[in-house]
N, C-alpha and C positions, 0 to 999 in steps of 0.2 A: 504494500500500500504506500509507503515511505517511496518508493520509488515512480511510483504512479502522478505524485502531485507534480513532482519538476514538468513532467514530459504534459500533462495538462494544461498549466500555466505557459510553458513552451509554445502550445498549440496556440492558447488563446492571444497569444503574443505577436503570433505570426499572421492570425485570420483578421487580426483587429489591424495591425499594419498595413494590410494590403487595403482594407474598405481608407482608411484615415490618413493615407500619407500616398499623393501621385508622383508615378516613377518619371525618370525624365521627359519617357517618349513621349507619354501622356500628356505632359505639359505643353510641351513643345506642337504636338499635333493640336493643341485646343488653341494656345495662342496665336499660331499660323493660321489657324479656318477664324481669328479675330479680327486680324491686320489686313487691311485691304493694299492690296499693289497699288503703289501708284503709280505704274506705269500702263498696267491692264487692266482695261473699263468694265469695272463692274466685280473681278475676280480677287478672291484671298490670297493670300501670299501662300497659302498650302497647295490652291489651285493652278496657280500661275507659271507657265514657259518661261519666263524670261529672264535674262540674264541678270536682270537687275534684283527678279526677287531671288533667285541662288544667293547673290550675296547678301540680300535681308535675313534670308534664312540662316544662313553660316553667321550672320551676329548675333540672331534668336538666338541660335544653338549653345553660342559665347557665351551669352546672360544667362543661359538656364544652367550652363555647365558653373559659372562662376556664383550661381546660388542666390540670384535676385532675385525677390518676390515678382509677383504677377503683375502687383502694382506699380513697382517699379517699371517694370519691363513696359506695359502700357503707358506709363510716364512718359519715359525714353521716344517713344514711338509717337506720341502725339505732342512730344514739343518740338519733333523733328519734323514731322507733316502736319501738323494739327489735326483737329477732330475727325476731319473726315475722312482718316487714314481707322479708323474706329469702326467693326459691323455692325456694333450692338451698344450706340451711344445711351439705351435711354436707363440702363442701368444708372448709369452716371449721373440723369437728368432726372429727381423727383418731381419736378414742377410738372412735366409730360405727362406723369400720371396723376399726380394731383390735384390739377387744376382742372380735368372736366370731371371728375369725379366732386367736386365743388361746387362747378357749376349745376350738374344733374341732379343734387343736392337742391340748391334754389331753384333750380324749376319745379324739382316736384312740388316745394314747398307751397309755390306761387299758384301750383295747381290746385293744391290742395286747399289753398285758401278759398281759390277762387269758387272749385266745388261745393266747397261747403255753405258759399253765400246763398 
């Protein structure tokens, strides 16, 4: 039984690792399908031919190898292109979702006054 506990604590060490902690590629592939080319209309830097994204890529690769957050790395990349170098700004923008959720807020209201007269 004594020898039983290590090897279970073992397991649950290793199964919790893998859901709690992204290995590089992982990283690297999410970032890439985040960045958009700026040289190819419309396309991620994950999907992208061109020689230009190769070497976005290979500085992706740099930043994930040298262990900077996500944030950082999206930092990086949009004070170098700005926003629109971004696929998925509205994480970034609470106001986008706030504000017609605010609005539909007072209209109901407005409606509901109105109904009720």
């Amino acid at each position: 039984m004594k020898k039983l506990v290590p090897l279970i604590l073992l397991s649950i060490l290793i199964i919790t690792s893998i859901f709690f902690f992204e290995d590089t590629d992982s990283r690297y592939e999410k970032l890439s399908k985040s960045i958009l080319c700026p040289v190819c209309q419309g396309e991620t830097l994950f999907d992208s031919p061109s020689e230009y994204a190769d070497d976005m890529r290979i500085v992706l690769r740099e930043q994930i190898d040298n262990g900077l957050s996500d944030k950082q790395i999206m930092d990086y990349w949009t004070s170098r292109f700005g926003d629109r170098i971004n696929t998925n700004p509205q994480n970034e923008n609470l106001i986008l979702i706030i504000f017609p959720l605010f609005l539909g807020f007072i209209f109901f209201i407005l409606f509901y006054r109105k109904i009720k007269q």
